[in-house]
Backbone as a printed PyTorch tensor [residue, N CA C, xyz], in Angstrom:
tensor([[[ 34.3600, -40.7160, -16.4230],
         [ 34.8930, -39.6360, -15.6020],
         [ 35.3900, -38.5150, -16.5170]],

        [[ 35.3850, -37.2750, -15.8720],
         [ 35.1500, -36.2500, -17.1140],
         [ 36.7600, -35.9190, -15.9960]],

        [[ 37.3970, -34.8380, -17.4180],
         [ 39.1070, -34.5070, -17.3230],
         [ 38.6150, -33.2630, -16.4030]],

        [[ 39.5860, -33.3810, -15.5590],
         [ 40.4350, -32.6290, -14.4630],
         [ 41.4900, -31.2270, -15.4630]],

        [[ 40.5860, -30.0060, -15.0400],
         [ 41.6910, -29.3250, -15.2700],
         [ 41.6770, -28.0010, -14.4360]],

        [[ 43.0300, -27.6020, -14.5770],
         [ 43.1660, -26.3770, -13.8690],
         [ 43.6320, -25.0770, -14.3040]],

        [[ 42.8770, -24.4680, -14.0050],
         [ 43.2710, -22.8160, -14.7880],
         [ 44.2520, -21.9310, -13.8570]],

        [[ 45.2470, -21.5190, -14.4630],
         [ 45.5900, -20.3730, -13.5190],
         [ 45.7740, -19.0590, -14.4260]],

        [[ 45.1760, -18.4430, -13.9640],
         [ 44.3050, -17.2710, -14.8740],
         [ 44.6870, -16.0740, -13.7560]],

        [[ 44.7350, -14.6760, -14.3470],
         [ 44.9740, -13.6080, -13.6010],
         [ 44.1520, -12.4060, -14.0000]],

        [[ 43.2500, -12.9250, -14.9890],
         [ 42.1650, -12.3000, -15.5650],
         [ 40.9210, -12.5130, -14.4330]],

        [[ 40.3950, -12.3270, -13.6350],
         [ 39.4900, -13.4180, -12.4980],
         [ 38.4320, -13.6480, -13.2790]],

        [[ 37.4540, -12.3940, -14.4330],
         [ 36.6150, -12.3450, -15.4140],
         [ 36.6900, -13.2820, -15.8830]],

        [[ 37.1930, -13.1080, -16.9370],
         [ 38.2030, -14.2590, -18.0100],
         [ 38.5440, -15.9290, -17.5720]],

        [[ 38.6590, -15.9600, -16.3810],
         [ 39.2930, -16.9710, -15.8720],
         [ 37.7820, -17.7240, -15.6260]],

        [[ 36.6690, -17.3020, -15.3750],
         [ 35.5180, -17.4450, -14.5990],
         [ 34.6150, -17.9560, -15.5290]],

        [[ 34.6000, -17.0530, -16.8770],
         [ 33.8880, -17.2640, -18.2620],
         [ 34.5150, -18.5600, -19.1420]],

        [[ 36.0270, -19.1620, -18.6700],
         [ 36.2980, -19.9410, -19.3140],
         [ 36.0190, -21.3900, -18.4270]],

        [[ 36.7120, -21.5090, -17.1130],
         [ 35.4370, -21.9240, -16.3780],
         [ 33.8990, -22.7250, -16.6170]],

        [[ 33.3870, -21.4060, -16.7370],
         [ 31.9680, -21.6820, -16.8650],
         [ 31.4740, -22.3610, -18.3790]],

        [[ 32.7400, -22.1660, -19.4280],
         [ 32.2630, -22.9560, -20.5080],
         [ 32.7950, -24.3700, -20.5650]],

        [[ 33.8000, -24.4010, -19.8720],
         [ 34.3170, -25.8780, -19.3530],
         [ 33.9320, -26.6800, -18.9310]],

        [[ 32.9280, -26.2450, -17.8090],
         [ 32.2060, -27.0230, -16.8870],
         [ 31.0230, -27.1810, -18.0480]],

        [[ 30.1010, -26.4330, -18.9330],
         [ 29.1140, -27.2110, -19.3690],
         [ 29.6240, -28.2740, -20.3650]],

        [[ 30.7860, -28.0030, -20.5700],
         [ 30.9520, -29.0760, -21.5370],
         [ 31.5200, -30.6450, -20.8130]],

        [[ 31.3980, -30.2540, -19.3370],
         [ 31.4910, -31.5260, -18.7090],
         [ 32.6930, -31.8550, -18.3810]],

        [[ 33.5240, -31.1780, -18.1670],
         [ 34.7920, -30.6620, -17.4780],
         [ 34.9100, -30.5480, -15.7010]],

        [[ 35.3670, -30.8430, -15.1880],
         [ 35.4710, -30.6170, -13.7230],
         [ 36.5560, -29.4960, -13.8060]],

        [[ 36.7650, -28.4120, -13.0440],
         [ 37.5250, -26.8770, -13.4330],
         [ 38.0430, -26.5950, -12.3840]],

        [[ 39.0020, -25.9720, -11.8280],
         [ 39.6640, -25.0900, -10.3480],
         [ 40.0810, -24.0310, -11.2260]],

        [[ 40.0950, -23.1010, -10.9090],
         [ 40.2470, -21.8410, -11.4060],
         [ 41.5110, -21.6310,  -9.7320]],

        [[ 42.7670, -20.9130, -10.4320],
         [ 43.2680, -20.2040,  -9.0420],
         [ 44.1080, -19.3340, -10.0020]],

        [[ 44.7560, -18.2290,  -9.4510],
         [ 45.1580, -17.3340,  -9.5740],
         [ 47.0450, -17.1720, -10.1800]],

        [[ 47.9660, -16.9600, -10.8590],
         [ 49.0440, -17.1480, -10.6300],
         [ 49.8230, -16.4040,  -9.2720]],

        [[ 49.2600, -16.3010,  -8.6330],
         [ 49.9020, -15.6400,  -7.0430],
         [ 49.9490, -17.1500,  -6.2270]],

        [[ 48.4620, -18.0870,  -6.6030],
         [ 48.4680, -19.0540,  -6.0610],
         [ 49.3700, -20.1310,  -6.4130]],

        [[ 49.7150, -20.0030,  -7.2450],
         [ 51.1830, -21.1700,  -7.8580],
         [ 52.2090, -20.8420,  -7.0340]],

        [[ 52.2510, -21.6340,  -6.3340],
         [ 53.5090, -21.8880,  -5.4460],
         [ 54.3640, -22.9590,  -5.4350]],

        [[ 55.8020, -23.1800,  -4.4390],
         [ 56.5160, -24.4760,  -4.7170],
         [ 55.1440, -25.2270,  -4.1040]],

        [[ 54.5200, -24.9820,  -2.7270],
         [ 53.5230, -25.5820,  -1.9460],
         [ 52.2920, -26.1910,  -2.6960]],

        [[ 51.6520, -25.5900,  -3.4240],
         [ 50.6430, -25.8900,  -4.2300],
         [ 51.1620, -26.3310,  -5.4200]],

        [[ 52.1180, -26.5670,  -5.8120],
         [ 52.5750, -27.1770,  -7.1900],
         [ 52.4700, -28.8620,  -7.3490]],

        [[ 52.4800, -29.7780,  -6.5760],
         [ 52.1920, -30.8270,  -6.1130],
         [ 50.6460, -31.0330,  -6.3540]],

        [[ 49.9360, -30.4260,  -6.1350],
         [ 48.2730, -30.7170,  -6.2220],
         [ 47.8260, -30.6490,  -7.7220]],

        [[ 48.6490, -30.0150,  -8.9010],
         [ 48.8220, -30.3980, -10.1760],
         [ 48.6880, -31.8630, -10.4170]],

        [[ 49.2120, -32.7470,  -9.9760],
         [ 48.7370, -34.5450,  -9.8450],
         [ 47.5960, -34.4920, -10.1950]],

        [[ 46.6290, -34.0570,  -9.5490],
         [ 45.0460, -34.5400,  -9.7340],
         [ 44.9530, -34.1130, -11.0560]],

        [[ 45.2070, -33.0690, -11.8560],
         [ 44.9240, -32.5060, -12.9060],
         [ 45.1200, -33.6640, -14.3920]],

        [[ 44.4020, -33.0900, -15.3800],
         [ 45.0670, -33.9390, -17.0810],
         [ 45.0550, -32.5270, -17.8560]],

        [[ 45.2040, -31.4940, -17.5460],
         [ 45.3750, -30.4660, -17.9270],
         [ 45.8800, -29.2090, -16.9600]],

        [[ 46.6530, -28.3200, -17.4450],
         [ 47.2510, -27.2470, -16.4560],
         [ 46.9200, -25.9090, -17.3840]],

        [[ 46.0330, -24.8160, -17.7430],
         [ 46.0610, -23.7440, -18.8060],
         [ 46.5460, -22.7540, -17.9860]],

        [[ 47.2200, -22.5020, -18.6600],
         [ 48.1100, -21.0590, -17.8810],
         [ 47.4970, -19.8140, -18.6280]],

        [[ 47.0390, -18.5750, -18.2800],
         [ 47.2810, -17.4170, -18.6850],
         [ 48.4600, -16.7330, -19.0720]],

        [[ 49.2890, -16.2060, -20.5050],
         [ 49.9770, -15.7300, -20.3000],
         [ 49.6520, -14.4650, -21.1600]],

        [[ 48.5260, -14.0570, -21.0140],
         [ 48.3870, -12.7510, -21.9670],
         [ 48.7990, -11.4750, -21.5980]],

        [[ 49.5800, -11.0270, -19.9540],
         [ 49.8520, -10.0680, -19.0750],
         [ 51.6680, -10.3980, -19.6900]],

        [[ 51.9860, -11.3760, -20.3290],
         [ 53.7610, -11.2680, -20.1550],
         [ 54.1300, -10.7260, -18.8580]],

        [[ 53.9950, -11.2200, -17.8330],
         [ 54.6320, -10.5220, -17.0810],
         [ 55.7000, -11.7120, -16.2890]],

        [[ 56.7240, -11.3110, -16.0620],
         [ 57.6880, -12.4800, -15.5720],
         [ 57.3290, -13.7780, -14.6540]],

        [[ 56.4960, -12.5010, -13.6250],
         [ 55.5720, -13.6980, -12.3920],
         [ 55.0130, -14.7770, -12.8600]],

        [[ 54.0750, -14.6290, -14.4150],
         [ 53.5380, -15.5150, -15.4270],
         [ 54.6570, -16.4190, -15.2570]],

        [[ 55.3580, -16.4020, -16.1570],
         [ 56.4720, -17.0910, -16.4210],
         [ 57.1260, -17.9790, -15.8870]],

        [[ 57.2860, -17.4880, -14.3280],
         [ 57.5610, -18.4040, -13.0420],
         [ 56.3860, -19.1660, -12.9810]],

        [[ 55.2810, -18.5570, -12.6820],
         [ 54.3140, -20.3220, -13.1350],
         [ 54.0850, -21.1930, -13.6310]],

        [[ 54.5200, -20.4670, -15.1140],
         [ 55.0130, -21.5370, -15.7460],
         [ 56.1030, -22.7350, -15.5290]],

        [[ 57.0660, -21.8260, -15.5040],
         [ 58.6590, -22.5660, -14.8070],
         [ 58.0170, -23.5150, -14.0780]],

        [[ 57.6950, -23.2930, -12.3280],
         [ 57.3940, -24.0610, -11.6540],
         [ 56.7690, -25.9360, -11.8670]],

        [[ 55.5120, -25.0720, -12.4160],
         [ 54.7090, -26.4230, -12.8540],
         [ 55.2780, -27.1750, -14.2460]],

        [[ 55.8060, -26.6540, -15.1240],
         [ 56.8300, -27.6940, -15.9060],
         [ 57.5560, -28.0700, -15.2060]],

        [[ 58.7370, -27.6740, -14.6410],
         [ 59.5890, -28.4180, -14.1160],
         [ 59.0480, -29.5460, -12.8230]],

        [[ 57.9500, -29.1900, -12.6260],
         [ 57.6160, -29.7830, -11.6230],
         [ 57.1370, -31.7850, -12.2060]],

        [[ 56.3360, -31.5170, -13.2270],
         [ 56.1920, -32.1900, -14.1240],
         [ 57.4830, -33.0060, -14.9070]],

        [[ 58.2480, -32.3980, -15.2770],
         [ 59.8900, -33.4180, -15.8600],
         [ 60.1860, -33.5800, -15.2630]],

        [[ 59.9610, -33.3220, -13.4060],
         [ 60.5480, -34.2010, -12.2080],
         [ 59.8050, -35.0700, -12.2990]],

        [[ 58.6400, -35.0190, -11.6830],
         [ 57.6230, -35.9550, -11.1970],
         [ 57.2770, -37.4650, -12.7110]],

        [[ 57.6010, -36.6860, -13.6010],
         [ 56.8530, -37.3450, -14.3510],
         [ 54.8630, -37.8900, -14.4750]],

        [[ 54.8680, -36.5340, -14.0700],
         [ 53.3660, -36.2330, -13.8800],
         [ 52.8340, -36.4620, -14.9790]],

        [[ 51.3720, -36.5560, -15.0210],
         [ 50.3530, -36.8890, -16.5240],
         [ 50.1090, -35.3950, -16.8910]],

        [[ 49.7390, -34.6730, -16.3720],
         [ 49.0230, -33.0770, -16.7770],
         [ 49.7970, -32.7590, -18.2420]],

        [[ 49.2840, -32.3360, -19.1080],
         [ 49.3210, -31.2930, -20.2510],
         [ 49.6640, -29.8660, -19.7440]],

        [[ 50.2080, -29.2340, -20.0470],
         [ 50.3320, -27.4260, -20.5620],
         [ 49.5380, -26.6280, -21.3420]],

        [[ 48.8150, -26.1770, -21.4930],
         [ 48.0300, -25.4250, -22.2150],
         [ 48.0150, -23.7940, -21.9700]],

        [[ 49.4490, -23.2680, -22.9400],
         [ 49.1660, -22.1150, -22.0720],
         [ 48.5930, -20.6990, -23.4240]],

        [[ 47.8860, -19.5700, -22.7210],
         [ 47.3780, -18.9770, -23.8020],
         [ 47.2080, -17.8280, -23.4360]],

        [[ 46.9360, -16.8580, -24.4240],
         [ 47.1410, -15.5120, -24.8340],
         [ 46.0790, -15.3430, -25.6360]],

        [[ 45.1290, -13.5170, -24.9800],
         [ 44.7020, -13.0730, -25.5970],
         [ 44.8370, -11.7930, -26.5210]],

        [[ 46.1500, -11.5210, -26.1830],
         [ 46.8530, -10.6260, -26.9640],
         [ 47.8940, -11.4330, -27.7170]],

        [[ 48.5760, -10.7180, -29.1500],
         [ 49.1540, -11.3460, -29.8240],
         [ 50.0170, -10.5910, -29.5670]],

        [[ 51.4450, -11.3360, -29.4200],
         [ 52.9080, -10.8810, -29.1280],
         [ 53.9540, -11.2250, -29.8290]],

        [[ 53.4140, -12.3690, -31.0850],
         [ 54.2820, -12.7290, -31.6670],
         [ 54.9810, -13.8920, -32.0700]],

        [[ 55.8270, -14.4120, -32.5920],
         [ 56.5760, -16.0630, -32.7650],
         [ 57.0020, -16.3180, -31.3340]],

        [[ 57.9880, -15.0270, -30.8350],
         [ 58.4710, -15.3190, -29.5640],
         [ 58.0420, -16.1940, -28.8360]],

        [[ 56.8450, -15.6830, -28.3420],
         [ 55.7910, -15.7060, -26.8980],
         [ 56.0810, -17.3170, -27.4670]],

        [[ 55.0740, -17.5200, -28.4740],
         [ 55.3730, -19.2980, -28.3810],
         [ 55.9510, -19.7640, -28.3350]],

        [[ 57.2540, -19.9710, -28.9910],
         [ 58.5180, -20.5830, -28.4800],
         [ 59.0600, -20.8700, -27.5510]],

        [[ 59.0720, -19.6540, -26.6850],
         [ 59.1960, -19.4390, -25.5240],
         [ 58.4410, -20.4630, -24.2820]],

        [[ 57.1410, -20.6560, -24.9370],
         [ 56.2510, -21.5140, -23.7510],
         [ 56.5300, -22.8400, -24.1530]],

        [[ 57.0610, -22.6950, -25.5060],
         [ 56.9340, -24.4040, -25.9030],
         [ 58.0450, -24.9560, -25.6860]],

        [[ 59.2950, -24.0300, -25.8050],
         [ 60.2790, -24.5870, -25.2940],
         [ 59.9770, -25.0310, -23.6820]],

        [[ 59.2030, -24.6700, -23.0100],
         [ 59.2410, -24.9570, -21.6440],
         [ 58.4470, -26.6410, -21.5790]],

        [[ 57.7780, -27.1980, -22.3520],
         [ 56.9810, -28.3840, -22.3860],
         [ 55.7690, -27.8410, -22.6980]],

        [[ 55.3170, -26.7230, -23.1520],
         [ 53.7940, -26.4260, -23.0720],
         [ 53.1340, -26.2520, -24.4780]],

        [[ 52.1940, -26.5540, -24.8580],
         [ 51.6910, -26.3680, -25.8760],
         [ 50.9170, -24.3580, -25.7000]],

        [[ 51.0470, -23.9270, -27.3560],
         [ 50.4020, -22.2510, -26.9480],
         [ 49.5970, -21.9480, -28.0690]],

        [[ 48.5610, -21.3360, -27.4400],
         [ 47.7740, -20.8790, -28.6520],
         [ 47.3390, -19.1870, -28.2480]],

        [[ 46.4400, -18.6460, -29.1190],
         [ 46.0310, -17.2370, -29.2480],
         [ 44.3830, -17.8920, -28.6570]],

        [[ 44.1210, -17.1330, -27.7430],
         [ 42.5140, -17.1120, -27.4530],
         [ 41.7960, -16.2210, -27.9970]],

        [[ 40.8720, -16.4370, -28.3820],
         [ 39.2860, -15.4640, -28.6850],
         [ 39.1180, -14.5830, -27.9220]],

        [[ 38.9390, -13.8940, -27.0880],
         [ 37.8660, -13.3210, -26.2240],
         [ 36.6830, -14.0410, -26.1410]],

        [[ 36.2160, -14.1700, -24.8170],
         [ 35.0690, -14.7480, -24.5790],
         [ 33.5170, -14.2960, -24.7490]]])
């Protein structure tokens, strides 16, 4: 059985192209949006072994998605990973920042 993961991406491009390289590598993928991270939909993270967040927009809303689905996770004691990433570079901050939250962060390529 191939890993479960989920993107929440605000790039829809970006989000679509990473996606599409996921899946050939035999990945099962949901792509949704950070508008779609809700308390409601935060629960359906379960199915997942991965969660990649977009955070290359810094924008606070980001952030709350983040929030959400970690904390949702040190409740639940859920399996999912954090994977969150940036295609702009912002600095030591930015990472710290995500890693202090439970998430692992890296700098992306462009696709």
């Amino acid at each position: 059985m191939s890993a479960r993961v989920l993107i929440v991406d605000s790039d829809r491009l970006h989000g679509e192209a990473l996606s599409i390289a996921l899946r050939q590598r035999g990945y099962f993928v949901r792509l949704v949006s950070h508008q779609q991270v809700s308390a409601r939909d935060t629960a359906d993270i379960l199915q997942y072994d991965v969660v990649m967040i977009d955070l290359t927009i810094d924008q606070e809303a980001h952030w709350r998605s983040l929030d959400r689905i970690s904390a949702f996770i040190a409740t639940t004691h859920a399996r999912p990973g954090i994977l969150c990433y940036s295609k702009t570079y912002r600095g030591p901050g930015m990472k710290l920042r995500a890693e202090r939250k439970g998430a692992r962060f890296v700098y992306a390529r462009p696709l």
